[in-house]
VOSEMAR-749729 format. One record per atom (N, C-alpha, C): residue in one letter; x, y, z. Coordinates in steps of 0.001 Angstrom, whole numbers, plus 500000, padded with zeros to 6 digits. Example, Ala and Ser with C-alpha at 12.3 -4.5 7.8 and 13.67 -1.06 7.14 Angstrom:
A513190494310507800;A512300495500507800;A513200496700507800;S512850497750507080;S513670498940507140;S512900500030507870;
! end
This chain:
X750911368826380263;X751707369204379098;X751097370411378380;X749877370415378183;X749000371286377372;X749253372749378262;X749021372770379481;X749222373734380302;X750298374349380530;X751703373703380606;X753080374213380370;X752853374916379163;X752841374076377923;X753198375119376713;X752123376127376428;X751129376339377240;X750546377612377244;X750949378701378180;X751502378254378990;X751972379238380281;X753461379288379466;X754012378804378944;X755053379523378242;X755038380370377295;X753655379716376786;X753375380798375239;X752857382131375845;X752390382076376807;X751733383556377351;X753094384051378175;X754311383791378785;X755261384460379390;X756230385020377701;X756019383997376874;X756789384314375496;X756704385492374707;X755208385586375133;X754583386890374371;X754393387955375269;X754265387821377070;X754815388902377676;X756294389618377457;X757588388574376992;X758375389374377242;X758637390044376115;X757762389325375031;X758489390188373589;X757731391416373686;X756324391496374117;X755480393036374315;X756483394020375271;X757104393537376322;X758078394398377299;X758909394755375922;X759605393416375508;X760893394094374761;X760508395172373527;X759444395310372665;X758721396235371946;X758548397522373088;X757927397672374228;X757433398770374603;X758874399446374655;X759925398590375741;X761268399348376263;X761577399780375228;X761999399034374005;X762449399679372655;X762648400353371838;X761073400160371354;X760390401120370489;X759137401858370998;X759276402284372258;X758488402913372655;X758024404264371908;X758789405007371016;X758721406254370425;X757935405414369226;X758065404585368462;X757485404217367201;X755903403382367510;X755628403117368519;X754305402516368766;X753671404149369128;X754195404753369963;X753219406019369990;X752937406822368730;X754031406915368305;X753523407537366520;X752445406451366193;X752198405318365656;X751830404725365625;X750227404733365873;X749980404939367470;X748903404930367821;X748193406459367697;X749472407649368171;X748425408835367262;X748277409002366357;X748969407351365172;X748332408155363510;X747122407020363688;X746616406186364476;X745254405564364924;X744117406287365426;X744394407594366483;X743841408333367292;X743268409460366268;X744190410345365736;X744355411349364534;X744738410859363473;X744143410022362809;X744476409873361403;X744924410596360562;X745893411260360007;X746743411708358967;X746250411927357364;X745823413303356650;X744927412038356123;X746283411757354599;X747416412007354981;X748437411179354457;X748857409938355011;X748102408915354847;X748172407524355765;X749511407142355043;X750379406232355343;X751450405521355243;X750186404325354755;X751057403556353434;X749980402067352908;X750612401218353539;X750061399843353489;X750069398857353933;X751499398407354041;X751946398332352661;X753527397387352348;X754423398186353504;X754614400236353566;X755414400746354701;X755246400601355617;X753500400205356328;X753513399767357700;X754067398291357781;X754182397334357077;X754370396032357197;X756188396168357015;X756932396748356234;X757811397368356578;X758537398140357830;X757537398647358607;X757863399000359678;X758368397855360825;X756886397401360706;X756988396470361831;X758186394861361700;X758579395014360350;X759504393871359756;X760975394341360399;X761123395849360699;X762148396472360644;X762419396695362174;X760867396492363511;X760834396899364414;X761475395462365386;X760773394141364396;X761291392902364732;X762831392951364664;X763054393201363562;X764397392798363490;X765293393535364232;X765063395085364708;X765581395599365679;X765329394650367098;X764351393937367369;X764527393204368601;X765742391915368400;X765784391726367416;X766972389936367046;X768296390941367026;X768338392162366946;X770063392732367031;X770316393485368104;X769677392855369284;X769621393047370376;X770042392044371037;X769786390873371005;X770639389387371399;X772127389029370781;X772445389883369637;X774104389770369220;X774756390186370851;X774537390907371931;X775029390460372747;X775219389387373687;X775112388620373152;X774970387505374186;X775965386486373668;X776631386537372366;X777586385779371581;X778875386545372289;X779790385483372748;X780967386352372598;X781784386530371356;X782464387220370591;X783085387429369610;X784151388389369440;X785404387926368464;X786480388418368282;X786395389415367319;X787008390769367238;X786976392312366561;X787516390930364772;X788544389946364737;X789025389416363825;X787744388501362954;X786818387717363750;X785825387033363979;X784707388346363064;X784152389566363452;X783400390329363024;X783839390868362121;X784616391194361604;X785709391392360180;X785393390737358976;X785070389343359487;X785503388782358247;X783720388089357805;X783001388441359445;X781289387916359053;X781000389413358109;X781403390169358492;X780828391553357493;X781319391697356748;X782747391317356309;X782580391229354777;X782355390215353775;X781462389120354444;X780928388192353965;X779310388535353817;X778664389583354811;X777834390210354330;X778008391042353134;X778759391635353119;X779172392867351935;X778980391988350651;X779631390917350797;X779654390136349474;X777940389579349315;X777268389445350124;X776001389052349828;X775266389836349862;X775577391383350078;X774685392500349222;X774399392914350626;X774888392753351673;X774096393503352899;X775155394329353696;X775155395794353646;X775975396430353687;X775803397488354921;X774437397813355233;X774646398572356759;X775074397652357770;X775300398591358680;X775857398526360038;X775369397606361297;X773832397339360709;X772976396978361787;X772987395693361059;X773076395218359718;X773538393783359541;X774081392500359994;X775277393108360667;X776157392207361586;X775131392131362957;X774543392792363228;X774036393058364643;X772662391693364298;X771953392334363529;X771063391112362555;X771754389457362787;X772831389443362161;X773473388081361915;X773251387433363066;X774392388327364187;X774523387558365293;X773386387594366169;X772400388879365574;X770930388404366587;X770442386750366418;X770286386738365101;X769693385523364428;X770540383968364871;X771286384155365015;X772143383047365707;X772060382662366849;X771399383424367638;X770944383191369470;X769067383041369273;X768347383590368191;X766951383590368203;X766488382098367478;X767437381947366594;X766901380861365613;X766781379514366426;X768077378743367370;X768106378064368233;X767072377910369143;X766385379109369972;X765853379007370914;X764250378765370002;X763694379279368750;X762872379256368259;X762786377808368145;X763519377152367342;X763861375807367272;X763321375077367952;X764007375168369279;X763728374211370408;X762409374867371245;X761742375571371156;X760435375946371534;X759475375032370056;X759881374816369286;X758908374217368475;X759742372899368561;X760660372300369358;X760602370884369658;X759705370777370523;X760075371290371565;X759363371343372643;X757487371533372440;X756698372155371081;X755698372267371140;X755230370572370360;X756229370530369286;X755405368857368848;X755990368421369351;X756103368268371092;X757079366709371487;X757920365951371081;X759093366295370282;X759941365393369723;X760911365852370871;X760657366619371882;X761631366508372874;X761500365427373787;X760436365028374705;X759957364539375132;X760392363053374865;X760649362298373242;X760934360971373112;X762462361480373482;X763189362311373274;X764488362279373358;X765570363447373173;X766673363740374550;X767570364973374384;X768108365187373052;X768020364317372523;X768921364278371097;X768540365514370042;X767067366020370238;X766229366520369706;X766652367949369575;X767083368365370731;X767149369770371670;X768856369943370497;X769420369090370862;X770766369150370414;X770959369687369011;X770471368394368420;X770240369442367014;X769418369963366576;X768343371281367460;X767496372020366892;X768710373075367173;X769447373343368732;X770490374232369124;X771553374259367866;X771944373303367717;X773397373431366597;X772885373253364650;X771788373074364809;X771094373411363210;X771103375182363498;X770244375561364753;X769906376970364134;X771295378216364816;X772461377328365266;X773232378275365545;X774102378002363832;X774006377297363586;X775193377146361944;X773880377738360943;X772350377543361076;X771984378303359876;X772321378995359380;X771874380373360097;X772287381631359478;X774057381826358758;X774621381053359238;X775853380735358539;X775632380351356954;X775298378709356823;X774807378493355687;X773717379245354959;X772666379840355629;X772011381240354248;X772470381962354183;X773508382583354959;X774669383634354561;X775473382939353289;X775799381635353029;X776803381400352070;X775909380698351099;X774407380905350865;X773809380490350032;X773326382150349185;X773061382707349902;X772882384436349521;X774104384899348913;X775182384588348775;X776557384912348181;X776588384381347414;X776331382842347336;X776391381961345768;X775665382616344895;X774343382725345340;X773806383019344099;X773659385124343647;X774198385886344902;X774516386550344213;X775688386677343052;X777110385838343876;X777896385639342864;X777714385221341474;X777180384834341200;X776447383746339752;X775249385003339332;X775054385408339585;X774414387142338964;X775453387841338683;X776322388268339601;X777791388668338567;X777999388396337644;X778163387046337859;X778950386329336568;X778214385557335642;X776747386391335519;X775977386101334180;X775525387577333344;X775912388794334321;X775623390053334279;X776589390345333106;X777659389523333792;X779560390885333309;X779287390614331855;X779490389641331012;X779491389791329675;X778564391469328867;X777545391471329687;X776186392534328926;X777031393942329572;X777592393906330836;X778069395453330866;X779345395244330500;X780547394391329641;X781572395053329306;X780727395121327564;X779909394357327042;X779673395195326191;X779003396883326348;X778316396987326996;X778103398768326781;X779275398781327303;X779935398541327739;X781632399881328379;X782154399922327136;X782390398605326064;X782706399156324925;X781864399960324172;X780639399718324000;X780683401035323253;X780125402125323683;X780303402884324862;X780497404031325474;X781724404277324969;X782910403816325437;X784035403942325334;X784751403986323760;X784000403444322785;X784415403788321578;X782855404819320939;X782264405198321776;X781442406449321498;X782489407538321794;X782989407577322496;X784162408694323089;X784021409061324571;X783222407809325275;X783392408378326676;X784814407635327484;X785011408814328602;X786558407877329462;X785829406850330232;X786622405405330736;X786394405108331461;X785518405032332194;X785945406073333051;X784837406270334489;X783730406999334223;X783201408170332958;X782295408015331975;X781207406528331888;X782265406033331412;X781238404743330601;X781011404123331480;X782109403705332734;X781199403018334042;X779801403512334810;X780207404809334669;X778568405590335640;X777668405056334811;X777808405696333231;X776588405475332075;X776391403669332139;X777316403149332278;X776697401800332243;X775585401023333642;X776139401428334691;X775772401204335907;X774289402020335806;X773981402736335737;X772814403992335347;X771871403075334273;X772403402495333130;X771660402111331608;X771081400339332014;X772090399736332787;X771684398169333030;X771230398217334655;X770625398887335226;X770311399198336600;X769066398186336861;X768037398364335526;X766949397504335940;X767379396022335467;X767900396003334440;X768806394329333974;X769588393679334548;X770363394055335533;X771535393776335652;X771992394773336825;X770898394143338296;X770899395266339238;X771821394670340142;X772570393875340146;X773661393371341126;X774775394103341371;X775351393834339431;X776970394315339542;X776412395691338856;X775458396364338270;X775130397877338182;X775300398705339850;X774939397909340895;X775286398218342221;X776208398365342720;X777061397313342372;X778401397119342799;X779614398285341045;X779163398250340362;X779807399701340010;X779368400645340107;X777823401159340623;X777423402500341246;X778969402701342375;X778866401870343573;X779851401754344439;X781539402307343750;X781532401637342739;X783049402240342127;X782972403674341857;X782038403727340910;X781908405353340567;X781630406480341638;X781537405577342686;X781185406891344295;X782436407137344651;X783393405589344601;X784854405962344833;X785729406720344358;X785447407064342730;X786092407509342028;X785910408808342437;X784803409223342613;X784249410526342670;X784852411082344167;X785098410500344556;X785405410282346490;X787004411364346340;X787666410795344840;X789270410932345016;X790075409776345078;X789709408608345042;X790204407371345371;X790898407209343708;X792402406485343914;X792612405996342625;X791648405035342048;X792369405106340584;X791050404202339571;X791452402870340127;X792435402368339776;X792952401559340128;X792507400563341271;X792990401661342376;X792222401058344490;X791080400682343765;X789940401760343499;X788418401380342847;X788057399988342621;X789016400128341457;X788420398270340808;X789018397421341924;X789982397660342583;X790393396498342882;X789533396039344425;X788614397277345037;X788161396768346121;X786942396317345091;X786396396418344396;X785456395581343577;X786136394473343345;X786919393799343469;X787258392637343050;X787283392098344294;X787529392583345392;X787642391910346964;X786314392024347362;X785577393081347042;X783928392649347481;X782801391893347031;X782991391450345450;X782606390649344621;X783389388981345260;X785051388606344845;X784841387458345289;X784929386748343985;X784725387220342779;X784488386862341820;X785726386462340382;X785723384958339807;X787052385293339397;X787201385997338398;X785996386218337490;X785975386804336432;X785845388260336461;X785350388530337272;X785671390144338238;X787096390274338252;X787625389239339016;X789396389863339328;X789962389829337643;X790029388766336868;X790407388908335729;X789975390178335124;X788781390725335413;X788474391976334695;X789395392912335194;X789789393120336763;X790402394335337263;X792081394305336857;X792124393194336984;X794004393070336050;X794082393547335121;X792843392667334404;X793249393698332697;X792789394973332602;X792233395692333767;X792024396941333203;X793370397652333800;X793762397421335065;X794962397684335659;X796073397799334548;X796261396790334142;X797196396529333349;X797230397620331661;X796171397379331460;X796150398363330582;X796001399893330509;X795835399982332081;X796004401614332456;X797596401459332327;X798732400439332984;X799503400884333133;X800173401171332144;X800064399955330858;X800967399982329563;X800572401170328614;X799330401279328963;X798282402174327686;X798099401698326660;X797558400950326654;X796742399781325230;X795337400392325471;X794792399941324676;X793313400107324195;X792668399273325118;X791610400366326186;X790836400065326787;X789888399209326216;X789371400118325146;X787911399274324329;X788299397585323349;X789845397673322803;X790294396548322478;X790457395273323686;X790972395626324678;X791150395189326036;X789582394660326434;X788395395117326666;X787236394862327161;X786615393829326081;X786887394543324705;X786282393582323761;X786588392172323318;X787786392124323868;X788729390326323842;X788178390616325379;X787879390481325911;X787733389829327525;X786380389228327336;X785228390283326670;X784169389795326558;X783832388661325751;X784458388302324809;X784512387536324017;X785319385900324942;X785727386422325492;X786609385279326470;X785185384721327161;X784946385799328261;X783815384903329066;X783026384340328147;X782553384592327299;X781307383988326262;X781407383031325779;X782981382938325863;X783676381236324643;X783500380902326340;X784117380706327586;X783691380256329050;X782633379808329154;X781601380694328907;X780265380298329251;X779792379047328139;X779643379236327284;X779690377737326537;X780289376650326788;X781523377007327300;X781864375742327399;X781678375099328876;X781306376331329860;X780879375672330875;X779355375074330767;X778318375278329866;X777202374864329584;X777531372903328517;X778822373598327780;X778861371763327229;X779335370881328541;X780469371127329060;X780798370541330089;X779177370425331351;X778563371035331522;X777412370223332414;X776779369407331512;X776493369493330320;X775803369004329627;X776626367406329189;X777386367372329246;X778528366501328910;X778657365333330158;X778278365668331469;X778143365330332753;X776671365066333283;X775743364789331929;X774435364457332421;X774533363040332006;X775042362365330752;X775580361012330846;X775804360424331930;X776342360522333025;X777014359894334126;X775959360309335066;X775458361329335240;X774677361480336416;X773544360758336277;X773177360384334788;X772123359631334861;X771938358285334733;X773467357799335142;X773407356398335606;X772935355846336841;X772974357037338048;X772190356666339409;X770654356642339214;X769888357696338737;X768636357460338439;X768451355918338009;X769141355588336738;X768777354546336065;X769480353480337117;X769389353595337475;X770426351826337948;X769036351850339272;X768964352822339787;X768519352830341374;X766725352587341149;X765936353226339834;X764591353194339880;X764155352695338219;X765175352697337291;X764512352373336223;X765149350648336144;X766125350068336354;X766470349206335823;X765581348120336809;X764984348361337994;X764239347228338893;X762995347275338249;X762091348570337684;X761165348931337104;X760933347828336138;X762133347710335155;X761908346945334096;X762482345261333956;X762808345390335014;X763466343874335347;X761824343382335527;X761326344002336770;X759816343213337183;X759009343198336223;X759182343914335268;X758296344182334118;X758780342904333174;X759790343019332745;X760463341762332190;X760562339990332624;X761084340061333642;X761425338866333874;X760148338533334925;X759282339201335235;X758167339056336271;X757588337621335969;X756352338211334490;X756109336770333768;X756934335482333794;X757960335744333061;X758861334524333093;X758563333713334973;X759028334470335667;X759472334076337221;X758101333393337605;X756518334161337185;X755198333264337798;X755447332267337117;X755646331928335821;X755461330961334985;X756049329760335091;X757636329995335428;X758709329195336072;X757921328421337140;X757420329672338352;X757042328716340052;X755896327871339622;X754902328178338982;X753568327127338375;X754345325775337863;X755383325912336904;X755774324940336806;X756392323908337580;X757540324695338227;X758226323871339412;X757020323447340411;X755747323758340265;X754779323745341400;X753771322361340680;X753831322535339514;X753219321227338627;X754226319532339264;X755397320407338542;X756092319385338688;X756172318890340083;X756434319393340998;X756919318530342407;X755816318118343085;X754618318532342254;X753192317905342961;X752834316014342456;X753535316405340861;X753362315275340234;X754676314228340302;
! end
């Protein structure tokens, strides 16, 4: 046994050194003449560790061939990346690398603590845990970017108002806002950098917000892009318009904070029923119960 999983671990690490040389053969030779000739502009630690993070992951988007997949199928995984903030090209390639690597990793570490060995069952779901992972941290990376949105939006429609009742237009106060909450509020400052590139592109205002509302995902996002829509079309007051919206999410957000709070009553009837109420039963009725058997134990002796 000991001898298999070493003769695998040494063919494991032959083929990943092949798959590095074939690869990245141009980036290990830089590499080794900035070893040979030192530079004396060295690259630090974090960009070489960067490198090589970047050289791996070029090997895992190299196995996306091996999935078959539909042009409809890759559509809809990348813009489920988009929504979780991952937006090059080599992303998707990433995904579906990770979906053929994670499995086989898996089951090489069944296979190293023997839980294969008591049973196939093992293999099965290390294969179908690590082909659905990357699925589920894909839709855990979206939750909680989403929920950065939608703790962000209140703080940038206030500056849009008052840019916008400073005297800037619109698409003004979006750049300046995206630019001013960049280090606060680096999610949706990202995701309206993105608008203001569109705008600038030639794209209506309009298209703009509204593919922000399809790449976000978000409902309080789409409610934002209606009412601005809407008030481009009628011509009402932008800054009146933003300033009742903001005020909306804020009365929302409270009341989505009473409502959990309102729902800790009930949740904390399982705690209590399951670990406090046996806790204090034995604590309670314990005494009583020795005291009882001594007696019944007096009595049926006598």
């Amino acid at each position: 046994m000991t001898f298999a999983f070493l003769a695998f671990g040494i063919v494991f690490l032959l083929i990943a050194s092949g798959g590095l040389l074939l690869f990245y053969r141009e980036a290990m030779i830089q590499r080794i003449s900035s070893v040979v000739a030192p530079n004396p502009k060295q690259k630090k630690l974090s960009s070489t560790l960067k490198q090589t993070g970047s050289s791996l992951g070029g090997m895992v988007e190299h196995f996306e061939r091996v999935l078959p997949k539909s042009q409809a199928e890759v559509s809809v995984v990348q813009q489920r990346l988009i929504r979780a903030g991952y937006r090059k090209d080599t992303a998707i390639k990433g995904f579906y690398g990770a979906k053929v690597v994670v499995p086989v990793l898996l089951c090489v570490l069944c296979f190293a603590t023997g839980l294969g060995d008591s049973s196939f069952f093992f293999y099965i779901v290390a294969l179908g845990s690590g082909f659905l992972g990357p699925d589920f941290w894909l839709g855990r990376q979206i939750s909680k970017r989403q929920a950065k949105i939608r703790r962000g939006l209140p703080d940038v429609l206030d500056l849009l108002v008052v840019c916008i009742e400073a005297g800037l237009s619109l698409d003004q106060a979006t750049a300046r806002t995206a630019e001013e909450l960049g280090h606060s509020q680096p999610v949706i400052c990202d995701e309206l950098g993105i608008v203001v590139l569109e705008q600038r592109a030639g794209r209506p205002r309009s298209d703009c917000w509204k593919h922000l509302a399809e790449r976000t995902d978000v409902d309080s996002v789409r409610n934002l892009v209606s009412v601005l829509v809407q008030s481009e079309q009628f011509g009402t007051s932008i800054a009146k318009t933003l300033r009742i919206h903001s005020d909306t999410l804020r009365t929302q957000r409270m009341q989505k904070v009473e409502e959990m709070a309102a729902k800790t009553t009930v949740k904390l009837i399982f705690p209590l029923v399951l670990f406090i109420f046996p806790s204090l039963f034995l604590v309670v009725l314990g005494p009583a119960a020795i005291i009882m058997s001594e007696s019944f134990a007096t009595y049926f002796k006598n």
